[in-house]
C-alpha positions as CSV (number, residue, x, y, z in Angstrom):
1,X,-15.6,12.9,13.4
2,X,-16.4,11.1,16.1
3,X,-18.1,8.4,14.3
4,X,-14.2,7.7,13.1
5,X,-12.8,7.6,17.2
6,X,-11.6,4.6,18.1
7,X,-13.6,2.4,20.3
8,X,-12.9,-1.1,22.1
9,X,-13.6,-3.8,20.4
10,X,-16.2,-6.9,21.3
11,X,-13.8,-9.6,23.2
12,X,-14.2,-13.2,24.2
13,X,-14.3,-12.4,27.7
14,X,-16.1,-14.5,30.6
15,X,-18.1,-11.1,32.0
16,X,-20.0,-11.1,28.5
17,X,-21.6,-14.5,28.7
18,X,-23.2,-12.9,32.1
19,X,-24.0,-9.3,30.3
20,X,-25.8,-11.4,28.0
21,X,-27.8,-13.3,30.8
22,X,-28.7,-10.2,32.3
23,X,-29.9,-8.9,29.2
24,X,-32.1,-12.0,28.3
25,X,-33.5,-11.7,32.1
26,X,-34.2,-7.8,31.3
27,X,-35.6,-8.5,28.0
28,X,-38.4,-11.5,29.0
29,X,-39.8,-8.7,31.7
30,X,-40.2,-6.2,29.6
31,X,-41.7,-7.8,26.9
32,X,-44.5,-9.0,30.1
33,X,-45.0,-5.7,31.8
34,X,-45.3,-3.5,28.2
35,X,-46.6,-6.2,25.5
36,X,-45.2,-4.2,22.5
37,X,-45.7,-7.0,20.2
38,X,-49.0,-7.3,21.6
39,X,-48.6,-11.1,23.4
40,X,-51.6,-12.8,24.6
41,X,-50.3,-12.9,28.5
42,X,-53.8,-14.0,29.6
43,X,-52.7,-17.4,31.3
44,X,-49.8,-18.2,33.9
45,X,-48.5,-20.8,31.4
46,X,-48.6,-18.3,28.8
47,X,-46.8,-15.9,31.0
48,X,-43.6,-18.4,31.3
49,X,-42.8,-19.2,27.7
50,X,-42.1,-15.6,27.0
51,X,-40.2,-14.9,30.4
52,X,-38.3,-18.3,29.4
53,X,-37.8,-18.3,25.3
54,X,-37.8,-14.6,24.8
55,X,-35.2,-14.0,27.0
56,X,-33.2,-17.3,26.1
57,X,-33.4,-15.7,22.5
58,X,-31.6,-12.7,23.4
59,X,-29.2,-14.1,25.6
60,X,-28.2,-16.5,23.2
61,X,-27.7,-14.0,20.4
62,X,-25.9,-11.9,22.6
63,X,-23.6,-14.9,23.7
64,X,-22.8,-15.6,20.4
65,X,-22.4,-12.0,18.8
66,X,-20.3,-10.9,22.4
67,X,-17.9,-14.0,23.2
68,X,-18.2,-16.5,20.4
69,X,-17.8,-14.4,17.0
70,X,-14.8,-12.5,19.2
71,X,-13.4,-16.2,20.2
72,X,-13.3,-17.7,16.5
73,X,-12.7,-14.6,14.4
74,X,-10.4,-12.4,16.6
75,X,-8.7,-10.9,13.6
76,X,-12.2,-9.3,12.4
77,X,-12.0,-7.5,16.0
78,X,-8.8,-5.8,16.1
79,X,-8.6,-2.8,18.3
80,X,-6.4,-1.6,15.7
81,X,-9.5,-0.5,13.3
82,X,-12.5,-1.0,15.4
83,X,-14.1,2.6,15.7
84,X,-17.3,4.3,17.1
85,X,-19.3,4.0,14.0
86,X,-18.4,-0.3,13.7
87,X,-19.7,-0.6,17.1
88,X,-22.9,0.7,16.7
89,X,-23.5,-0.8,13.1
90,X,-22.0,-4.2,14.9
91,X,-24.8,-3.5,18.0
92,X,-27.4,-2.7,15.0
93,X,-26.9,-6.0,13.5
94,X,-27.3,-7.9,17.1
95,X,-30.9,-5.6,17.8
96,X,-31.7,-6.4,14.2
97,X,-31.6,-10.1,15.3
98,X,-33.0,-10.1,17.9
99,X,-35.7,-8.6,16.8
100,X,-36.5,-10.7,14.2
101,X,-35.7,-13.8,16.1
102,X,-38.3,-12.5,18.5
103,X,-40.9,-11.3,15.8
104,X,-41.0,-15.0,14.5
105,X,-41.7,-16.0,18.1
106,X,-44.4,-13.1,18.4
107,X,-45.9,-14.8,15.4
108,X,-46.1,-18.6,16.5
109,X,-47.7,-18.4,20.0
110,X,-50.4,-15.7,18.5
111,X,-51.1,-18.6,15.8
112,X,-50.1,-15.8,13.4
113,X,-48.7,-16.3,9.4
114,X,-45.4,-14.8,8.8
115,X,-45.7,-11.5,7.0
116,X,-43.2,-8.8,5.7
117,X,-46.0,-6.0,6.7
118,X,-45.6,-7.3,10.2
119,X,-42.2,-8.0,10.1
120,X,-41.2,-4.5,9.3
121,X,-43.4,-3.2,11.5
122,X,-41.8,-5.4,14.4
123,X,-38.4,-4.0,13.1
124,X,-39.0,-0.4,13.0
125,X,-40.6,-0.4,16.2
126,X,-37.8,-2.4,17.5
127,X,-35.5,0.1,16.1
128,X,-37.2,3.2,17.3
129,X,-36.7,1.5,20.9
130,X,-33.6,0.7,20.3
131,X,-31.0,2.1,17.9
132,X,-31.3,5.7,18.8
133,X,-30.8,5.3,22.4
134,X,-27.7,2.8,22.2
135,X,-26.5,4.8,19.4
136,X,-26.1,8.0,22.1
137,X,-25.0,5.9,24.8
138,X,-21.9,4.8,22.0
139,X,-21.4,8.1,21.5
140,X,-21.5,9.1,25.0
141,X,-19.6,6.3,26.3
142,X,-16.6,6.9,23.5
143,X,-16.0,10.4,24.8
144,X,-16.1,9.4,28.6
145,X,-13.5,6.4,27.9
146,X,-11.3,9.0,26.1
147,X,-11.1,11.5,28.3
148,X,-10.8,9.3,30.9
149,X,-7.5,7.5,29.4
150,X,-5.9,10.6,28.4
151,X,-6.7,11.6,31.8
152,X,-4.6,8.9,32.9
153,X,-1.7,8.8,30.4
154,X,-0.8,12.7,31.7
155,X,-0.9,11.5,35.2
156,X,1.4,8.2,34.1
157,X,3.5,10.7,32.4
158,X,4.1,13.6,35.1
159,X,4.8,11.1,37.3
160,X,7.2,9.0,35.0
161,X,8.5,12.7,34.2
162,X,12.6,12.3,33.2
163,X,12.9,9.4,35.8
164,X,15.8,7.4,34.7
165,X,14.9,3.6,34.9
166,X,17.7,1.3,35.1
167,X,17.7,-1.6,32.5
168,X,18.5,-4.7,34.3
169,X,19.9,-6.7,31.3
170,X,18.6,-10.0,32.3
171,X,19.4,-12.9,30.3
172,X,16.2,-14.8,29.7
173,X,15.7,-18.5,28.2
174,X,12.2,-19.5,26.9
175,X,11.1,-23.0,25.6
176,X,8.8,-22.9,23.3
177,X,6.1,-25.5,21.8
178,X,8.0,-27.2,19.5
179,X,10.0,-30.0,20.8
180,X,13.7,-28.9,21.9
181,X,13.2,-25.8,20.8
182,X,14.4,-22.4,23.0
183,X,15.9,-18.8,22.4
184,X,17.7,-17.0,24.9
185,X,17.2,-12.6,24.8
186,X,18.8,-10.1,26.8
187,X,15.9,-7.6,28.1
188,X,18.2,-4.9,27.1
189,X,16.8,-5.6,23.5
190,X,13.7,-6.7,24.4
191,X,11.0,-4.4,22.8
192,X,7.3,-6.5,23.1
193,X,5.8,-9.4,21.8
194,X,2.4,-9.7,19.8
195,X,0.3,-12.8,19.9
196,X,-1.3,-14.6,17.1
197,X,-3.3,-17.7,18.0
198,X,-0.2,-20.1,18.7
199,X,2.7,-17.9,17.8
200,X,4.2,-14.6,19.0
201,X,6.1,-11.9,17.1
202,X,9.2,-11.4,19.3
203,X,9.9,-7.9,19.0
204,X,14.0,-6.9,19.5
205,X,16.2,-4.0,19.0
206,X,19.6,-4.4,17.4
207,X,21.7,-2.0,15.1
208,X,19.5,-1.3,12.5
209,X,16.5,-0.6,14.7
210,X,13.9,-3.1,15.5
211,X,13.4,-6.2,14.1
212,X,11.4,-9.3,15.0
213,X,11.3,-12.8,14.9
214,X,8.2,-15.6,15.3
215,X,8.0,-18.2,17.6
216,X,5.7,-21.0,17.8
217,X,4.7,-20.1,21.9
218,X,1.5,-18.4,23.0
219,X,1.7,-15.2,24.9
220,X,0.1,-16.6,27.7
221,X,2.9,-19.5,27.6
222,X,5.8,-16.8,27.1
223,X,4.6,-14.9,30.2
224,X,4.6,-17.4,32.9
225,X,8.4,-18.2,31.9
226,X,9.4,-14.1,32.1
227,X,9.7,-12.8,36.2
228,X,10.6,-9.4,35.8
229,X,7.5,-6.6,36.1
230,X,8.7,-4.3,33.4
231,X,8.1,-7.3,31.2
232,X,4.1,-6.5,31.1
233,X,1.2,-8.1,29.6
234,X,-1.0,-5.1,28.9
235,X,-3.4,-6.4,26.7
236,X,-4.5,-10.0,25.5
237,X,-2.4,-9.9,22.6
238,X,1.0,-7.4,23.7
239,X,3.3,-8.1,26.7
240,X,5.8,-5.1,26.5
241,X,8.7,-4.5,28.2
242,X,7.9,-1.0,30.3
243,X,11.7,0.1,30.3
244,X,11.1,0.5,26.4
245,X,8.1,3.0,27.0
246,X,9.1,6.7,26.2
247,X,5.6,8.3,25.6
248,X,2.0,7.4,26.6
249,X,-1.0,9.1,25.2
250,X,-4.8,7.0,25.4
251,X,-7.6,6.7,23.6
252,X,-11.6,5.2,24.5
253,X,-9.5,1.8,24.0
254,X,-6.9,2.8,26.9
255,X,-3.2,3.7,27.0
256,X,-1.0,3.6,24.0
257,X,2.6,2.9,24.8
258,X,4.8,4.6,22.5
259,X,8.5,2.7,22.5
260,X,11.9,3.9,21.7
261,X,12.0,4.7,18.1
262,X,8.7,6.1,17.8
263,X,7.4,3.3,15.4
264,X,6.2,0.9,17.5
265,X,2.6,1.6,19.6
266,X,2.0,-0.8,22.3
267,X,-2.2,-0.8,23.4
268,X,-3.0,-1.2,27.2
269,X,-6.4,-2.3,28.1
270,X,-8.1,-0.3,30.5
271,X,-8.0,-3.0,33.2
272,X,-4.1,-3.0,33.4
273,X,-4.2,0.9,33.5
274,X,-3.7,0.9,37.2
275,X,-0.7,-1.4,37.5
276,X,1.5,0.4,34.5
277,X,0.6,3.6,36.8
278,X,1.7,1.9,40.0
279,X,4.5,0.5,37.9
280,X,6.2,3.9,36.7
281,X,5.3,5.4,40.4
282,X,7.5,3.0,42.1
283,X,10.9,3.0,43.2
284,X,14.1,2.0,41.7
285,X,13.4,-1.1,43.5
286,X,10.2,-2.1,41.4
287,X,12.1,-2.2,38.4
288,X,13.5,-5.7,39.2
């Protein structure tokens, strides 16, 4: 089902604070121009509280649901089982907020009690607005990002084709956050690391497949000591070593990076897309 598709999950990224803004801003108009709550717009002073508190309302529950919930709680927004069907319960739950954030408002500057005959009737009318369209667009917007990636892993792929990529075997030593503490890897080994919080699971190949070991470093940390471009940070939690990578396929999330012994599934989020395909199209020269 399609319901059951993967989909990417909300993240605590900068670009949401300002869909949220733009949101609030879209929100106060409409609520001028079409009255559906039936506000009393009659005076100019009336006219700015909505264009000011409605749409500080929405922006503010956006803000929170779209960059701080993501920030605090990133394990309860793992790609890894966010699909179609969280996303538009998760987008439910924001409307269903909003609109009773905005109902209460509705209430006080028409002097009105609170009542659940109204309330409801603020909801459902909210809903009808609202859940059905997004719902499609979800939908819609799943199956667009999913052709779209697998689109792009078969181009990554004919163009990786049987392309023998040298591994350089570079001896690497990293410091990590705990005082005189380091550990040294060859990248011949070097599978991918996997952030959590303040630590990374070092992901390496030896004898009896692959193995890993933590380290109290963040992945940002660990990257700016690495030089080489096959070791890649694809997503905000993986950097992967691209010399590792033996199949790709994608999903609406992006690429998945398939490694060596088949096991292992490295995500790549759409935005590094373009330099993992630039990377694999490059000469034997890029590999270094």
């Amino acid at each position: 089902m399609v319901l059951d598709n993967a989909y990417p999950s909300p993240s605590p990224e900068l670009r949401n604070l300002l869909v949220a803004f733009l949101f609030g801003v879209f929100i106060s108009f409409f609520l001028i121009f079409f009255e559906p709550f039936d506000i009393d717009l009659a005076s100019g002073r009336t006219k700015l509280f909505p264009l000011l508190f409605f749409g500080l309302i929405t922006t503010v529950v956006l803000s929170v649901f779209l960059y701080l919930l993501p920030l605090t709680f990133p394990l309860l927004f793992k790609e890894d089982y966010w699909k179609v069907k969280h996303q538009i319960v998760y987008c439910s739950i924001i409307l269903l907020v909003i609109a009773t954030l905005n109902g209460l408002y509705t209430n006080y500057i028409n002097s009105l009690s609170f009542s659940w005959q109204n309330y409801w009737w603020i909801i459902n009318r909210t809903f009808i607005l609202g859940c059905f369209p997004f719902s499609i667009l979800i939908l819609v917007d799943s199956i667009r990002k999913e052709r779209s990636n697998y689109k792009a892993a078969k181009i990554i792929l004919d163009i990786k084709g049987n392309k023998h990529i040298p591994h350089v075997g570079i001896q690497w030593s990293i410091n990590t956050d705990l005082k005189n503490e380091s550990f040294t890897f060859n990248d011949k080994c070097f599978a991918f690391a996997e952030a959590h919080g303040n630590y990374i699971d070092f992901y390496f190949e030896d004898s009896d497949g692959i193995k890993f070991k933590t380290y109290r470093i963040n992945l940002t940390a660990f990257e700016k000591q690495l030089s080489a471009r096959y070791l890649f940070r694809c997503h905000r939690s993986y950097l992967v070593n691209l010399n590792k990578v033996t199949d790709i396929t994608g999903n609406a999330q992006g690429l998945k990076l398939i490694l060596n012994d088949k096991r292992y599934i490295v995500p790549v989020s759409r935005k590094y897309i373009p330099e993992v395909r630039q990377y694999f199209a490059g000469s034997t020269k890029m590999y270094c």
